[in-house]
N, C-alpha and C positions, 0 to 999 in steps of 0.2 A: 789163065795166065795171059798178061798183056802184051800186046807183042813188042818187041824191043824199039825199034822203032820210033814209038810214040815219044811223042817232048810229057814229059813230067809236069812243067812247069805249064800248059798248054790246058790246065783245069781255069777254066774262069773264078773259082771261089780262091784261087791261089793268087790270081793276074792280080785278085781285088784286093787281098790284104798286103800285098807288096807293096800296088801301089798308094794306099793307106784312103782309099777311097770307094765310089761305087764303079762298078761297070761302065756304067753308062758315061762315068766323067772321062776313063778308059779311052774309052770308044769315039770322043769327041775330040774334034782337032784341039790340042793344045796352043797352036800359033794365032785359032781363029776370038784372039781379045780385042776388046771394043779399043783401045791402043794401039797396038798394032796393027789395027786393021785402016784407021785414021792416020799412020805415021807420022804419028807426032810426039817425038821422045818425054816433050814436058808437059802431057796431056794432063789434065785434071779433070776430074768430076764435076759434071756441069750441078751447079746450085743457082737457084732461084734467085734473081736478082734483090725482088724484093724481100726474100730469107735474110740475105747476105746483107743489107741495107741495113735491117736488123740490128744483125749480129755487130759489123760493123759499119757505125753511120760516118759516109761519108759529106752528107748536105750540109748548109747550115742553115738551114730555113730554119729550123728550128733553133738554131742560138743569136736571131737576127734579134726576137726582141730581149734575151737575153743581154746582148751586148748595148742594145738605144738604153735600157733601163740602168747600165752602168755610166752611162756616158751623160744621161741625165741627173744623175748622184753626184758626178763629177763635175759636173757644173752649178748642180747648189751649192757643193761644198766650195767649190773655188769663188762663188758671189758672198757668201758667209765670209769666207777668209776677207775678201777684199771690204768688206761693210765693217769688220773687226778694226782691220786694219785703219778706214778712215774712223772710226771712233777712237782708236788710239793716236792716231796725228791730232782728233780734236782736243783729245784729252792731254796730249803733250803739249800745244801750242796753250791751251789754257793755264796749266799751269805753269807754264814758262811765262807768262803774263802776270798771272795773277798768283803764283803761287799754289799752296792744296788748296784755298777756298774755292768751292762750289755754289754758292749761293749768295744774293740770288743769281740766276743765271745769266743775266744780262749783262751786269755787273758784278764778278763775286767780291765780297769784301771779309766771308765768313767762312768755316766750313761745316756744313748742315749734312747729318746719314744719320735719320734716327733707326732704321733698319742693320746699320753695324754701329753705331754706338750705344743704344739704348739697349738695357736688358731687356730679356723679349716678355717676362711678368708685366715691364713697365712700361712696352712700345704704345698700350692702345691708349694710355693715358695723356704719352707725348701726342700721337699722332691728333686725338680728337682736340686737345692747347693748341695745335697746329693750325688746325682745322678753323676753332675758333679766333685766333689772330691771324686767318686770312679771311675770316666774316671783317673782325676789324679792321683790315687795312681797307676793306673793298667797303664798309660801309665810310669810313673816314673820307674813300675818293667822291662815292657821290654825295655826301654830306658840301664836299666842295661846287661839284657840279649845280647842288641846289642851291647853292651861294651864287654860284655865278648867273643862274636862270635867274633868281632874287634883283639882282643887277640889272639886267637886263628889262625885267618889269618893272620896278620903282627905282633905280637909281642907285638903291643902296649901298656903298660900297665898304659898307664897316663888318660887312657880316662876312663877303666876299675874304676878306684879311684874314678875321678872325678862323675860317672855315680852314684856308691855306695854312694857317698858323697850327691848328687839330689836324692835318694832313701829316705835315711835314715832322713833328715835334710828337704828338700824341701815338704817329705810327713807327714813329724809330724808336723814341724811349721806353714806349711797351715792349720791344721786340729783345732791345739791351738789356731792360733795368727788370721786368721780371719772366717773360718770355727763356731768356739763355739761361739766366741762376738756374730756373726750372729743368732744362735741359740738362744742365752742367751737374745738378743734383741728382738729378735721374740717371745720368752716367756715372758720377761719382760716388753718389750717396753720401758728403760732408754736407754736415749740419750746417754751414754758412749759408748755400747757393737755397737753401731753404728757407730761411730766415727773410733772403732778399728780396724772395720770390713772394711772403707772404707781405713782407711790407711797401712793395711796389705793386703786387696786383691790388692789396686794399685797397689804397690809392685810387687804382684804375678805376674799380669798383664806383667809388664815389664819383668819380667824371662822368664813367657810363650812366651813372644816375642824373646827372646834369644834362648829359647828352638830351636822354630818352625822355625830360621836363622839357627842354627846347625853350628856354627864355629867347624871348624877344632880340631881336639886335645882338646876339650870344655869338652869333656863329653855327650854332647847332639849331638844326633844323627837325625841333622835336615835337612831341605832342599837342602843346603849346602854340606854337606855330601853325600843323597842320591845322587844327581845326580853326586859328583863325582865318586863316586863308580857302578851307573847306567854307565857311558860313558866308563867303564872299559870292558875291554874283561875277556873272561871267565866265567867259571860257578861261582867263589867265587866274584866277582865283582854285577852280579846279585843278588845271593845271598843274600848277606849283604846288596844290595842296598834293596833290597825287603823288610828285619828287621829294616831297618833306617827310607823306608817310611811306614811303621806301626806304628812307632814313630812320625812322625813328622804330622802324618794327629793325633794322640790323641793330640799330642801338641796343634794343631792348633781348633781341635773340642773343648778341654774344656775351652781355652785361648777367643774362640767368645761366647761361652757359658755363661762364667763369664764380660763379656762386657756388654751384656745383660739382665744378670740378676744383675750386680752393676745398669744400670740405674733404674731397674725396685725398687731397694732396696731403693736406693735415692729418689725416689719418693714418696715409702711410707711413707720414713722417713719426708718427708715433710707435707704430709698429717695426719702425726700422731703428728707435731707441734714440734720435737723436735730440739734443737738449741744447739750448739759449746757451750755456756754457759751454758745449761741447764746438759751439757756432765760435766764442770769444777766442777758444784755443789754437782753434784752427786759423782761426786771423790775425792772433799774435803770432803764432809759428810762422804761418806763409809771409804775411804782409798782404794791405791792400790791393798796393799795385800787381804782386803775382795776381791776384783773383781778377782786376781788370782786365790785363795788359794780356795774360797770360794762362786763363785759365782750364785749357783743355789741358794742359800738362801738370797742373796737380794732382 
């Protein structure tokens, strides 16, 4: 029997499940925490500096070239905006001048976008006629230039006229008379502007053939020409023969050029169904002068 005496509760297996713990925790000052012991009511748990960096970054080293890299986007885009902008004052001050015409750009008198007018089946046809009546305007100018070097060494000054005269006259009427119908057909597709195109480049045809023979005293400084001036002694013989065949090979390059590409034109024009009557109808309906004066708006 125990004697009365004793505490009950004075069993260590008892202390331990009361206080929901082991002994030993029992046994340890409860006051003695790393808190309290530092008296510092708003203590926290020390973490690694660079843990916490981590976790939360506070540097910006790392968003420095984040930020140059937006600030250099930002400044293309604002040199972009500003180069937009001077193309648009150009293009406003232009046609406040000149109206839509675009071309040519020195002077527009016309307006030339075979890229938004022409159907895109039929762009590489316009672009290469393009192509080939700026052989012709460029061989027409030194056709002149060898006129005027002609001058220069004998005197000449009829060929000199004649050469300005195929400058001025052979380089605009080509570009009017079958150059645009070609265009104007290629955008519109009426059997007219093809018709015009076929009986103004014939035409041409036949000059560029006269061209690229180069008679004498003609103006055109052609085959003819070269070699008699080739068979000539001296250095002004050479010379000039060398400026005549510069000429007479552009002669001859955009005269086979335009052979080939009237078959190819003819062809289409066939395949597109249109017909010599179908040309009369359309030029009774409209009238000549719409088709002159007026013709991008048929």
């Amino acid at each position: 029997m125990a004697p009365q005496n004793e505490d009950p509760f004075d069993d260590p297996s008892i202390r331990s499940a009361v206080a929901g713990g082991d002994i030993d925790d029992l046994e340890s000052n409860p006051f003695e925490t790393t808190s309290l012991k530092q008296g510092d009511s708003g203590y926290a748990p020390q973490v690694d500096l660079d843990e916490q960096e981590e976790i939360y970054p506070t540097s910006t080293h790392g968003t420095a070239p984040a930020n140059a890299m937006r600030m250099d986007d930002i400044a293309r885009r604002e040199r972009e905006i500003e180069e937009r902008e001077r193309e648009l004052d150009a293009r406003t001050e232009r046609m406040r001048r000149f109206g839509r015409n675009n071309w040519p750009p020195f002077y527009p008198i016309v307006y030339h976008d075979i890229a938004g007018e022409i159907p895109p089946d039929s762009q590489w046809i316009m672009k290469d006629v393009y192509r080939l009546w700026l052989l012709l305007a460029a061989t027409l100018v030194w056709n002149f230039v060898t006129c005027l070097l002609l001058l220069i060494i004998t005197g000449a000054i009829s060929d000199l006229i004649m050469g300005a005269f195929y400058m001025v006259f052979i380089g605009t009427g080509s570009f009017f008379l079958w150059y645009r119908p070609l265009y104007f057909g290629l955008m519109k597709e009426h059997s007219f502007f093809y018709y015009v195109f076929f009986l103004f480049c014939g035409c041409h045809l036949l000059f560029s053939i006269y061209a690229f023979v180069g008679v004498a005293a003609a103006g055109c400084a052609g085959a003819l020409t070269t070699i008699h001036w080739y068979v000539q002694r001296g250095w002004k013989g050479w010379l000039f023969g060398t400026f005549s065949l510069i000429t007479t090979l552009g002669f001859f390059a955009q005269g086979v050029g335009l052979v080939w590409y009237y078959r190819i034109i003819w062809r289409h024009n066939h395949d597109k169904g249109h017909t010599f009557d179908q040309a009369k109808a359309e030029l009774a309906s409209h009238g000549m002068r719409a088709y002159l004066m007026n013709s991008a708006r048929i």
